[in-house]
C-alpha positions as CSV (number, residue, x, y, z in Angstrom):
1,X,3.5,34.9,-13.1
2,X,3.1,33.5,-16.7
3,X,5.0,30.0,-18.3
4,X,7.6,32.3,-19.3
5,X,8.8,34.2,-16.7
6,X,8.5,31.0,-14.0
7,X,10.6,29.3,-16.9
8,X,13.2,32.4,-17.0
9,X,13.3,32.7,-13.0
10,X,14.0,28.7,-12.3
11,X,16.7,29.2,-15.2
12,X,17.9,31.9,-12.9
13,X,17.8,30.0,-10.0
14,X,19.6,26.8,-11.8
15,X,22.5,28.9,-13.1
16,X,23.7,29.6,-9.7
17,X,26.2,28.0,-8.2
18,X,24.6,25.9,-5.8
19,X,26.0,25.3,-2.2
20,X,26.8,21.6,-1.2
21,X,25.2,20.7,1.9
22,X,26.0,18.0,4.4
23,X,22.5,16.7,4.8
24,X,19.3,17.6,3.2
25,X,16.0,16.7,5.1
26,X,12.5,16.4,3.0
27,X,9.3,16.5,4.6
28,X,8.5,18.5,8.1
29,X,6.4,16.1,9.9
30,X,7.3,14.1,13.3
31,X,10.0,12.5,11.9
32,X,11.7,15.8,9.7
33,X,11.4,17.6,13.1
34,X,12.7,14.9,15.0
35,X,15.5,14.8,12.8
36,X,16.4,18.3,12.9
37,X,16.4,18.4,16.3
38,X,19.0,16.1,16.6
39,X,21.3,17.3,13.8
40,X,21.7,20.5,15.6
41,X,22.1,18.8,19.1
42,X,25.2,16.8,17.4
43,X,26.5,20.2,16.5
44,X,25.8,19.4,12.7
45,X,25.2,22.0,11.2
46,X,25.6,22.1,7.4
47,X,21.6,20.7,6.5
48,X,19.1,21.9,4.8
49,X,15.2,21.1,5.8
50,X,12.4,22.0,3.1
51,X,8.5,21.2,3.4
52,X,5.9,21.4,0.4
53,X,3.4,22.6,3.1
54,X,3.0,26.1,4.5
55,X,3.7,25.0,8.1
56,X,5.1,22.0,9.4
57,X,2.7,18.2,10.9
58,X,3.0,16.2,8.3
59,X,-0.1,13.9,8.7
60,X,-1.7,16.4,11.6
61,X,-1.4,18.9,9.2
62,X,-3.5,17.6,6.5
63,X,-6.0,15.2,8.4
64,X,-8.2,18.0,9.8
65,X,-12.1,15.4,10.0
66,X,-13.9,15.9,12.9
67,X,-13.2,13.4,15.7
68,X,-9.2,13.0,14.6
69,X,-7.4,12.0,16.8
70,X,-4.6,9.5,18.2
71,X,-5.4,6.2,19.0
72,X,-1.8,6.1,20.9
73,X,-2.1,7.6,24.8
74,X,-0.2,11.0,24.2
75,X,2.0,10.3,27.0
76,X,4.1,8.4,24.8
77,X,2.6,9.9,21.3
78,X,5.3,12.5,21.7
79,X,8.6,13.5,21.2
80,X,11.0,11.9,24.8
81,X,13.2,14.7,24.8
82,X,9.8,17.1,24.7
83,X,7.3,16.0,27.6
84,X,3.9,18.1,27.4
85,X,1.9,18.5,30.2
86,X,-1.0,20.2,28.4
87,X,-2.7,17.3,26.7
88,X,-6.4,17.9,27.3
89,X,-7.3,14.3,27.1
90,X,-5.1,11.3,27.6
91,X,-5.3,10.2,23.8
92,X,-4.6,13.8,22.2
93,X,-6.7,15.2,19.2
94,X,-5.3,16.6,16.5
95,X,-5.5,20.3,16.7
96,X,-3.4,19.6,19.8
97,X,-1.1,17.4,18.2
98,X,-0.5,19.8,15.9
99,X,0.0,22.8,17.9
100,X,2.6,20.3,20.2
101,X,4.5,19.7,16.6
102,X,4.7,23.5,15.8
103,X,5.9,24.3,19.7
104,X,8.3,21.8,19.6
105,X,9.8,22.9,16.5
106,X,9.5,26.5,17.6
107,X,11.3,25.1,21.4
108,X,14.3,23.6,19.7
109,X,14.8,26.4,16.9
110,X,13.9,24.8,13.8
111,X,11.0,26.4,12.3
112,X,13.2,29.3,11.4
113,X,15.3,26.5,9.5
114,X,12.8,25.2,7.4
115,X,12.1,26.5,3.6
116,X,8.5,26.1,3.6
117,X,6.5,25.9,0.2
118,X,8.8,23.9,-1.4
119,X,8.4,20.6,-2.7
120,X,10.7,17.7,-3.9
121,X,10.5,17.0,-7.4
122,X,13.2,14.8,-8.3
123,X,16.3,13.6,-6.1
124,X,19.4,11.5,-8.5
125,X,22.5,10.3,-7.4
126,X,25.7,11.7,-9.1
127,X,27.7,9.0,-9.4
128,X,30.8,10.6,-10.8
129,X,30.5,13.5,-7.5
130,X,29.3,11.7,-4.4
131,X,26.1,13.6,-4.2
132,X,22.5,14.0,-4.5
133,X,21.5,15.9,-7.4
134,X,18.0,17.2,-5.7
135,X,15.1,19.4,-7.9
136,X,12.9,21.2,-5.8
137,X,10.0,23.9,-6.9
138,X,12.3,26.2,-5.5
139,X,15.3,25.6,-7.8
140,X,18.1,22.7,-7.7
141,X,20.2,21.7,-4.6
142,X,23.2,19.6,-3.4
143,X,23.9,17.6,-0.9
144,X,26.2,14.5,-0.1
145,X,23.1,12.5,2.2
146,X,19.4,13.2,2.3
147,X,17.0,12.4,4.9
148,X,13.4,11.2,3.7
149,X,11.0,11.9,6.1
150,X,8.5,12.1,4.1
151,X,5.9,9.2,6.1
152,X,3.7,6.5,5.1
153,X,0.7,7.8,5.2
154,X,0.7,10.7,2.8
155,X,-1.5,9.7,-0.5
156,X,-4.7,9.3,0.0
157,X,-6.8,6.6,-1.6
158,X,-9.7,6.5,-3.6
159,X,-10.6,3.0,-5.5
160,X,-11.0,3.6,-9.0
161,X,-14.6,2.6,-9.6
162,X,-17.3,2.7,-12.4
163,X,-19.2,5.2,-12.6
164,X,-17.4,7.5,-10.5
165,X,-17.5,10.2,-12.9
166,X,-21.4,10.5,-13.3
167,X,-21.7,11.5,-9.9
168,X,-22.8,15.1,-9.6
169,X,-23.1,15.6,-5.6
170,X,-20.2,16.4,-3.5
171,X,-17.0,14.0,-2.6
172,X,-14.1,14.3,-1.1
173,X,-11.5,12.4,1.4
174,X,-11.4,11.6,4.9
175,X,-7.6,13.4,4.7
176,X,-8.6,16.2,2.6
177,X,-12.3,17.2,4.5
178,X,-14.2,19.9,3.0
179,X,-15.3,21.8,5.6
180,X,-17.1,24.3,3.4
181,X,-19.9,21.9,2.5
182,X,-22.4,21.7,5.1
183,X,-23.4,17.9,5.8
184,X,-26.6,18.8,8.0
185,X,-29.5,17.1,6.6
186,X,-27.8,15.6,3.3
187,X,-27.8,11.4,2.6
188,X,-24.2,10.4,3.1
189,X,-22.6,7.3,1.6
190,X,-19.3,6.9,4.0
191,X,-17.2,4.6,2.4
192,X,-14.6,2.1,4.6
193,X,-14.4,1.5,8.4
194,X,-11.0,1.8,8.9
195,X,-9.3,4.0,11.5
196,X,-10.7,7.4,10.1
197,X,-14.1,6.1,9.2
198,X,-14.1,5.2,12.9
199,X,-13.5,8.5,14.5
200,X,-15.1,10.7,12.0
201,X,-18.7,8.9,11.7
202,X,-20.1,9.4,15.2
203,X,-19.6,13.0,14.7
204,X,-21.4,13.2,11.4
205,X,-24.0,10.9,12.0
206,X,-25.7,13.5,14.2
207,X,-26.3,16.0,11.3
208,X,-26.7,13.7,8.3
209,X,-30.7,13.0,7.1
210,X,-29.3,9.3,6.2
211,X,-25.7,8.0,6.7
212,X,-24.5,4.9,5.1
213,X,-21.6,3.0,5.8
214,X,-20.6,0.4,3.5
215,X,-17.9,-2.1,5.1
216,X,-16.0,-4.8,3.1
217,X,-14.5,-6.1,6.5
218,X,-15.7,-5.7,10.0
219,X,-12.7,-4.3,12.1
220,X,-12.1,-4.7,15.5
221,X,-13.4,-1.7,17.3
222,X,-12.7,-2.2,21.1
223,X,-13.5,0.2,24.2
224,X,-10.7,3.4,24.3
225,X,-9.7,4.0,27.8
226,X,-9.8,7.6,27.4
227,X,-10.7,11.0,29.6
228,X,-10.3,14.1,30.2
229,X,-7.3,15.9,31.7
230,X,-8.4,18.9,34.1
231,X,-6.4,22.2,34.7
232,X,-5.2,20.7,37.9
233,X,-4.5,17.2,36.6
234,X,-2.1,19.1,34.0
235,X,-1.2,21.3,37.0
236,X,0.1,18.1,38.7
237,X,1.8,16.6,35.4
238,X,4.5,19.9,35.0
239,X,4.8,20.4,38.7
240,X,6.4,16.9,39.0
241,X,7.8,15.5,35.7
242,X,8.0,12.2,37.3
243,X,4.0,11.2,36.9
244,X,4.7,11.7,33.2
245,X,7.7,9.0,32.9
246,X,5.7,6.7,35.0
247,X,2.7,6.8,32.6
248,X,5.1,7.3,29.6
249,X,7.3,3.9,31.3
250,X,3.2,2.6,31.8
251,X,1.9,2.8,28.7
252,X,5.0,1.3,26.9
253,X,4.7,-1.7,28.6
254,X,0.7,-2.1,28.0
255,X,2.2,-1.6,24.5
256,X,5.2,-4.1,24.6
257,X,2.2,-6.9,26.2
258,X,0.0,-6.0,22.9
259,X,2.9,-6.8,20.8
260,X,3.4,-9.8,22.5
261,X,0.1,-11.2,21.9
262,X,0.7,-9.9,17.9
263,X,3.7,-12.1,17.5
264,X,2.2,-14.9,19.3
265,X,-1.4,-15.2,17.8
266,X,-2.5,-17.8,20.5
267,X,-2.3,-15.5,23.3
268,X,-4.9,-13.6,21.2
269,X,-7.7,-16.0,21.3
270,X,-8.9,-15.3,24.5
271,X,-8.4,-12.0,24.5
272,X,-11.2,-11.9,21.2
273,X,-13.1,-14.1,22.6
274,X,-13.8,-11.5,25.6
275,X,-14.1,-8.5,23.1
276,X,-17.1,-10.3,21.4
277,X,-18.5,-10.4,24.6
278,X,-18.2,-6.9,25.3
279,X,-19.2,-6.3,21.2
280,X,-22.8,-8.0,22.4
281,X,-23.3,-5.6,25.5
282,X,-22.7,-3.0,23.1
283,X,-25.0,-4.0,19.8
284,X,-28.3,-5.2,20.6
285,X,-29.6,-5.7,16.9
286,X,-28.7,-8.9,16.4
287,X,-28.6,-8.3,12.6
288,X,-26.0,-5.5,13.4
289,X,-24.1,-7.5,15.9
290,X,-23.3,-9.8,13.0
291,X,-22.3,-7.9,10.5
292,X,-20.1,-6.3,12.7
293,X,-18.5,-9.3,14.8
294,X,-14.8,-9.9,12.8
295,X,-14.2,-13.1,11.7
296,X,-10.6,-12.8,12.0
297,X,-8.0,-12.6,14.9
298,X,-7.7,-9.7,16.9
299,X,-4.8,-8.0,16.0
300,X,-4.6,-9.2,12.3
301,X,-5.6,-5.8,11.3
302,X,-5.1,-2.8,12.8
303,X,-6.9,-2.3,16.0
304,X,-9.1,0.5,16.3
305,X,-10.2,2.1,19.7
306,X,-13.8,4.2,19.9
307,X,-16.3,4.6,22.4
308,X,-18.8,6.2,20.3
309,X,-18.6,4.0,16.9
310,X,-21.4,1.5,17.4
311,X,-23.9,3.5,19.2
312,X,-23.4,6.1,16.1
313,X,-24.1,2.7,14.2
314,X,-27.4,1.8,16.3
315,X,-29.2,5.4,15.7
316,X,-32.6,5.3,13.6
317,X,-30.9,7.3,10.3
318,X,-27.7,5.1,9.9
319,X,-27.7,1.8,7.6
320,X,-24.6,0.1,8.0
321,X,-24.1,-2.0,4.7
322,X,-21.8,-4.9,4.8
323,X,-20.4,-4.9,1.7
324,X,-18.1,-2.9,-0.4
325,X,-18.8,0.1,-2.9
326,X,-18.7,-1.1,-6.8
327,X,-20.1,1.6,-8.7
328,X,-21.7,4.6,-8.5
329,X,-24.9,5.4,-11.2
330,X,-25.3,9.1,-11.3
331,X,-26.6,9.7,-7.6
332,X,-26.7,6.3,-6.7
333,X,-24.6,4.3,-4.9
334,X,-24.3,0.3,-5.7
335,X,-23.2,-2.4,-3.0
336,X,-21.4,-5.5,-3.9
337,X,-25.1,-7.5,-3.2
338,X,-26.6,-5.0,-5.6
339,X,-28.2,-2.7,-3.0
340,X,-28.8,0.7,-4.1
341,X,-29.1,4.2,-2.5
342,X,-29.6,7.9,-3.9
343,X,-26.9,10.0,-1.8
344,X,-25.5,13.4,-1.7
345,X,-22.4,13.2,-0.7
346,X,-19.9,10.5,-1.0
347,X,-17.1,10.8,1.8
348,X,-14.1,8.5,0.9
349,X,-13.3,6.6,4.4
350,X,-10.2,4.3,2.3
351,X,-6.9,5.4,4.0
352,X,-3.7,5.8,2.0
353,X,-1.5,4.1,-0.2
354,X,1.1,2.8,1.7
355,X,2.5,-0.2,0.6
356,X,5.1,1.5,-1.6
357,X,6.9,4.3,-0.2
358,X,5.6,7.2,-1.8
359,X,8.9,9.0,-1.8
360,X,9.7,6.8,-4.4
361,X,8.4,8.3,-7.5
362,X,10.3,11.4,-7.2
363,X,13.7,9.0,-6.1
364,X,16.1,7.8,-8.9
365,X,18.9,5.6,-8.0
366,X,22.2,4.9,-8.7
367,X,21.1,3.4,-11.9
368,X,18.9,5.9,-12.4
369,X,16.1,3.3,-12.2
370,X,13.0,5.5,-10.5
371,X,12.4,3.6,-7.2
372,X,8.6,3.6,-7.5
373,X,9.0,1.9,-11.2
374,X,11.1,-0.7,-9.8
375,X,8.5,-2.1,-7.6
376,X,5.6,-1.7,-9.5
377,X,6.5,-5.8,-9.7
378,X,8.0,-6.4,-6.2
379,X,7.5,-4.8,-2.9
380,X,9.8,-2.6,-1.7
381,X,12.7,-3.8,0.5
382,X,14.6,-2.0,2.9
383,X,17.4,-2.9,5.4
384,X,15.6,-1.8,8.8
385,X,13.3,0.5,7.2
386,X,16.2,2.7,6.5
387,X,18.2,1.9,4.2
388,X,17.7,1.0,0.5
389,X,19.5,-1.2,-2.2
390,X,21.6,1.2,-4.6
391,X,20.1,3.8,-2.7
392,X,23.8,5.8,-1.2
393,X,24.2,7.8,1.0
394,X,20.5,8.1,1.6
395,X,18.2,7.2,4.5
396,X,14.4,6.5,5.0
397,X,12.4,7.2,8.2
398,X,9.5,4.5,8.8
399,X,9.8,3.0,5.4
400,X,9.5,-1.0,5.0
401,X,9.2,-3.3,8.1
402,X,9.6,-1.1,11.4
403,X,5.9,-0.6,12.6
404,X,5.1,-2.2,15.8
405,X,2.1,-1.6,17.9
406,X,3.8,2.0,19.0
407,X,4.0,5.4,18.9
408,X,5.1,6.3,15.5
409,X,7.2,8.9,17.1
410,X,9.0,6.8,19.2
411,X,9.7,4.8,16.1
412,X,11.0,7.6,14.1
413,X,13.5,8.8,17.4
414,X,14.6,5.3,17.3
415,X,15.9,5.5,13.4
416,X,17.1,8.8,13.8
417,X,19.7,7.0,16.3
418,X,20.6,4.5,13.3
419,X,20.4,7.5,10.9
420,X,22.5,10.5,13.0
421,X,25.2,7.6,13.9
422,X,25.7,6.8,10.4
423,X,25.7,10.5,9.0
424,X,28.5,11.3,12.3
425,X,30.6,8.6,10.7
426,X,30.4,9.8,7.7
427,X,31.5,13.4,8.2
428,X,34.3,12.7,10.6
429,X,35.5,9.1,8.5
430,X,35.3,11.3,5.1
431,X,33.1,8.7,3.8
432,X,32.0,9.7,0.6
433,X,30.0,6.7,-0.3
434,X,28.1,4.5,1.7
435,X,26.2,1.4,0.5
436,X,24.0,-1.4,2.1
437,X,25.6,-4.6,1.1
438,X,23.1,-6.1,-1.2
439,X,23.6,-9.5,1.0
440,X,23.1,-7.4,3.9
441,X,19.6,-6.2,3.1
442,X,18.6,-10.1,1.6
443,X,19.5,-11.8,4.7
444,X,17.9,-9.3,6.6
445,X,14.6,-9.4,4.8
446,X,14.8,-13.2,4.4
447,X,14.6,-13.6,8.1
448,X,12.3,-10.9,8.8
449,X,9.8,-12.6,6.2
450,X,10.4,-16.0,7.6
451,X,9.7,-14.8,11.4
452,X,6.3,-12.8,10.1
453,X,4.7,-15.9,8.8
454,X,4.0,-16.9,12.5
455,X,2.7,-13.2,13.7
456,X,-1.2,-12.6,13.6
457,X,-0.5,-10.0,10.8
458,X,0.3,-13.1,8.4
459,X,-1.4,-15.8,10.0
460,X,-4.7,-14.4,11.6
461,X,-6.9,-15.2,8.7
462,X,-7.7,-11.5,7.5
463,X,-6.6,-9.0,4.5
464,X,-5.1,-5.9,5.9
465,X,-3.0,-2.8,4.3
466,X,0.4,-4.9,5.8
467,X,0.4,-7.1,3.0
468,X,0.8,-5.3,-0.2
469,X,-0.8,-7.2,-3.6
470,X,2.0,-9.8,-3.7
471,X,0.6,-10.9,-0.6
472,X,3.9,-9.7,0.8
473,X,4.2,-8.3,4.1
474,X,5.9,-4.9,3.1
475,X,5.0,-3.4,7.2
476,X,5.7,-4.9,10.5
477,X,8.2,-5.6,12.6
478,X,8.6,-9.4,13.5
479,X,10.2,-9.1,16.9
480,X,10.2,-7.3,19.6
481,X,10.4,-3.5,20.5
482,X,12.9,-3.7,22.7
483,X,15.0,-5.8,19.8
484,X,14.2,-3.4,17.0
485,X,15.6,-0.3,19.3
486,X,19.1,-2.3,20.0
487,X,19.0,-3.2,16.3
488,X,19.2,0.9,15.7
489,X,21.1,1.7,18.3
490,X,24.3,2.4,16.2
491,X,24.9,2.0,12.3
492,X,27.6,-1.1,11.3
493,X,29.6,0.3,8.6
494,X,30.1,-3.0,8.0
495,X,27.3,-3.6,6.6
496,X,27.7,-1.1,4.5
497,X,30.5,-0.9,1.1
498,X,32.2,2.3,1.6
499,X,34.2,4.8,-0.3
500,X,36.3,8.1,0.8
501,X,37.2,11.1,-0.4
502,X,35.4,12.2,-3.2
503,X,33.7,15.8,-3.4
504,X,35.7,17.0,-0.5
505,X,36.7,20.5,-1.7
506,X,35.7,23.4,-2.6
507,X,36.6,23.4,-6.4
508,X,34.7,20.1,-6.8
509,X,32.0,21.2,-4.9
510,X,31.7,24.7,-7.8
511,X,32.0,22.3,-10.5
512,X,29.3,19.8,-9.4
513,X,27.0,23.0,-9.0
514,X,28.1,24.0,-12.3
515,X,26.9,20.6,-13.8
516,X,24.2,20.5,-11.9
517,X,23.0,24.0,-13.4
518,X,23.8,22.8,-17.0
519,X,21.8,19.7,-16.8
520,X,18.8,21.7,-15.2
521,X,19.1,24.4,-17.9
């Protein structure tokens, strides 16, 4: 189709009178699905979902490396209103993560809901209507709330380096793996050895004719408790739901005991003291062993779970190079301590951006202030991860200051309690405005900030993605679980500044489509 005719068919598409919907969801992950699922189970009908993708997962839709997986057992790294007893291992990879997401959607009805293909551009609040003014690349929409579900952990990093643009061999992402390119006897440069770099190196290290792997930090990499699941272990699991609660009910408390330790850094010592130990049985080199002994507290980053990472790391055609990547020269790779190697491939190991929503450059709000602009100088605040200052009607799934050491879909159920209370009330209250009280989200963040500074996260001596570059801890959760779950339990309209009544009928609903139209044209 040429400029002109995709110009003449969105002018089309904009000059229709656009339908007002209840609830709009963006983004078909864990959290978009989640979501769904429970609007319809409230009998809530009147939402739309959209997904840019051609299918739904989110983040096991687009990290496809070899080796990913979850580092969460899959007894609780799924949905609690969908048990699976076909998990082939007891921490589940990610083809079968994925195919869980799409059976679950397909279970509960929703896939046939979603408009897939279709990105949000740009999402403004109408101030004079009550609704969201949302452009997609499908054409305009309305809709009085919106859900983001759009997840942390979308944008992939890559440091901007010198030299980056002389190299002439291949180089991609961890979360964007080219599967075309044939790694077998090629000199890899792997770059990080974070939570990816982890998982995906054993299995390349095999077919590379040299792997290095430059490290700026040494992360904790302990033992992963995992194994396999036979045909009549899963046999066992559906025949009697009651062995998956109890390892579900299990592994939540060997998770609520980690996050323990995390807000009490003391308990920790002990516990890393033992892991070095079990770090020396495993590296014999003792050149290797310390370059890749932490030197902070366990826990201060995020911990990583691998049986296979070091002995990958001890094999005769892998260099692991403690120091970061700070330029590339043509073909050649140079280490902060000036060590140099010719490669052929440069495979980006560096995670995401994820200390500002990324949600936020396509969000304008009330004042029309684009959210990402407005904390290009702070970090990003939000009133238990949810909601957003001058944000209305609005909500945010995991956004700042909900992670724990848990299943991120566990975290995203527990919102969608906070978030499908508060859209309830708003439908049957005729709320047509609803507001966190800026006072609301300062105290809030005041004493979650105040109670981080004793968790390992702030004070366990390392540099990890939780703080963002004001030193700011934009991520975790202070407390405990079990505290964070009461918290969203139900949505306080008291916290909130309310209005009723506007853009309740049917004529104001044509004439904010018919503005809406006019500004797009």
């Amino acid at each position: 189709m040429t400029t002109a005719a995709k110009t003449n068919s969105r002018a089309k598409k904009t000059a229709t009178p656009a339908h007002i919907y209840d609830t709009f969801i963006v983004g078909a992950g864990i959290s978009g699905i989640a979501a769904a699922i429970r609007l319809n189970k409230e009998g809530y009908s009147n939402f739309k979902i959209i997904e840019k993708a051609s299918r739904v997962g989110g983040t096991w839709r687009e990290n496809t490396y070899p080796g990913c997986g979850c580092d969460v057992p899959s007894s609780l790294y799924s949905y609690s209103f969908a048990p699976s007893a076909k998990w082939s291992h007891l921490f589940a990879r990610q083809p079968e993560i994925l195919n869980y997401l799409e059976e679950t959607s397909n279970q509960f009805n929703i896939t046939s809901l979603i408009e897939f293909n279709n990105e949000l551009l740009s999402a403004e609040w109408n101030e004079a209507q009550h609704v969201w003014q949302l452009e997609t690349t499908n054409g305009p929409y309305l809709s009085r709330t919106v859900i983001f579900a759009t997840g942390p952990i979308t944008e992939a990093q890559i440091p901007k380096l010198n030299g980056i643009e002389t190299f002439t061999g291949e180089m991609f992402h961890s979360a964007k793996w080219n599967h075309d390119y044939d790694l077998k006897g090629k000199r890899i440069a792997v770059i990080g050895t974070g939570a990816s770099a982890i998982q995906f190196v054993p299995q390349i290290q095999p077919l590379a004719k040299e792997l290095y792997v430059f490290q700026r930090t040494a992360p904790w990499v302990v033992p992963k408790p995992d194994t396999d699941l036979s045909e009549f272990s899963k046999s066992i699991i559906a025949k009697y739901p009651v062995i998956q609660k109890s390892w579900r009910k299990a592994v939540a408390q060997s998770l609520n005991a980690i996050n323990f330790g995390l807000r009490n850094p003391a308990v920790l010592k002990p516990v890393g003291e033992i892991f070095k130990q079990v770090l020396k049985a495993q590296v014999k080199d003792p050149e290797l062993l310390k370059n890749v002994t932490p030197n902070f507290t366990i826990g201060c980053k995020r911990l990583l779970f691998a049986n296979n990472y070091y002995p990958a790391l001890q094999q005769p055609n892998t260099t692991l190079i403690p120091h970061g990547l700070v330029k590339v020269e043509g073909n050649t790779v140079v280490a902060a301590n000036g060590e140099r190697h010719e490669v052929d491939v440069i495979i980006w190991g560096t995670g995401f951006e994820v200390s500002h929503p990324p949600i936020g450059k396509r969000v304008k709000n009330e004042k029309g202030e684009v959210l990402a602009e407005l904390w290009k100088n702070t970090s990003p605040e939000a009133y238990l991860g949810t909601s957003i200052e001058n944000v209305p009607n609005a909500f945010l799934v995991l956004g700042p200051n909900v992670l724990v050491y848990d299943s991120f879909i566990g975290l995203a159920e527990a919102q969608l309690d906070y978030i499908v209370d508060g859209l309830l009330k708003i439908k049957q209250q005729g709320i047509s405005k609803l507001s966190i009280k800026p006072q609301v989200l300062r105290h809030h963040n005041e004493q979650v900030q105040k109670h981080l500074k004793t968790t390992v996260f702030n004070a366990g001596g390392c540099q990890s993605y939780y703080l963002d570059a004001n030193g700011r801890n934009f991520a975790a959760w202070p407390w405990s679980l079990k505290k964070l779950k009461a918290r969203l339990k139900t949505l306080n309209l008291e916290d909130y500044t309310l209005q009723y009544g506007a853009a309740a009928n049917s004529d104001t609903n044509t004439s904010v489509a018919a503005n809406t139209a006019k500004q797009a044209s």
